[in-house]
VOVEX-146702 format. One record per residue (C-alpha): residue in one letter; x, y, z. Coordinates in steps of 0.05 Angstrom, whole numbers, plus 32768, in hexadecimal, padded with zeros to 4 digits. Layout:
aXYZ/...
END
This chain:
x843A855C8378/x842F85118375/x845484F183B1/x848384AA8397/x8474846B83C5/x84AB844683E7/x84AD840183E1/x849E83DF841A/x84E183C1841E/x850D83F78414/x84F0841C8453/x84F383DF8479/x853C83DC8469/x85518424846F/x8529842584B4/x855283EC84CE/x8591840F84B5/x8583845A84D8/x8566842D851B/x85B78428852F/x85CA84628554/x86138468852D/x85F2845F84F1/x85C084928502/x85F184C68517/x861B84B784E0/x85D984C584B1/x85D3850484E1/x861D852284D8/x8615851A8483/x85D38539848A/x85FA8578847F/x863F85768468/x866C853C8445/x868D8521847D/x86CB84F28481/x86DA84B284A9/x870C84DF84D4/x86D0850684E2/x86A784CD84F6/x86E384A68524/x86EA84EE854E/x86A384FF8559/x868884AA8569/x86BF8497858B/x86C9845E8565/x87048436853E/x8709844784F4/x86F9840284E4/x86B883FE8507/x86A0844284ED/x86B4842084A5/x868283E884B4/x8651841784C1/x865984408481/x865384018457/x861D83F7846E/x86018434845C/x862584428418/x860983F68402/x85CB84048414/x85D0844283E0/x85C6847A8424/x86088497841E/x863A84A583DF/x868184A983E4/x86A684D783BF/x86FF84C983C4/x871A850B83CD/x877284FC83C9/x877584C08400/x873784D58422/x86EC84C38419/x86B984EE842A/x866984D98434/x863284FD842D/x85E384F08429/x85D384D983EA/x8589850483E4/x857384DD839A/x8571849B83C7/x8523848683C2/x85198482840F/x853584C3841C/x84F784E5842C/x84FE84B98466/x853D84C08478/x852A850C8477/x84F2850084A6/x851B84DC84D5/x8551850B84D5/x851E853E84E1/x8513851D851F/x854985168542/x858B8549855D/x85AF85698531/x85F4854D852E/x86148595850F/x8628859A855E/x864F8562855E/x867C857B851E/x867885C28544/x869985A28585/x86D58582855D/x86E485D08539/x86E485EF857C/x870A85B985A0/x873885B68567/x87308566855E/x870D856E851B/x8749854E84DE/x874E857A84A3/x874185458474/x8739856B8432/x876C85788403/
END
């Protein structure tokens, strides 16, 4: 199996992008599961707006996709971008967030976004 090379620039630019701890927990959280910005506002702790910044980031950068589903958009982690081995690796690396989304069911916080 012949292994593709990342361009140099690319990496550099998805490792700057996963070095911010939202970001990185965001990346953690769609690891999984399609997740929506409800989701993301609960479990950070953060305004919708800022959380939005963050994802923008992220979707621009091509490491998310969105998908509208009625009034909401869900992300998830778009595998077929070229650094996700990396992102992968990283992931790898680091807690898994699943506890996070697990502690909003039991608690009841976690919005019932879907249709």
């Amino acid at each position: 199996m012949e292994k593709s090379i990342i361009e140099l620039e690319a990496a550099a630019q998805t490792l700057k992008l996963l070095g911010d701890h939202t970001r990185l927990t965001i990346m953690g959280l769609v690891k999984n599961r399609d997740c929506c910005v409800c989701e993301f506002v609960e479990v950070l702790q953060m305004t919708q707006p800022a959380i939005s910044q963050h994802l923008r980031k992220l979707r621009d950068a091509g490491l998310v996709k969105e998908q509208r589903r009625g009034q909401w958009i869900f992300y998830s982690l778009n595998t077929s971008h070229a650094t996700y081995p990396i992102i992968q690796q990283v992931l790898e690396q680091v807690p898994d967030q699943k506890e996070k989304l697990r502690t909003l069911y039991d608690a009841e916080l976690r919005i019932q976004c879907d249709l």
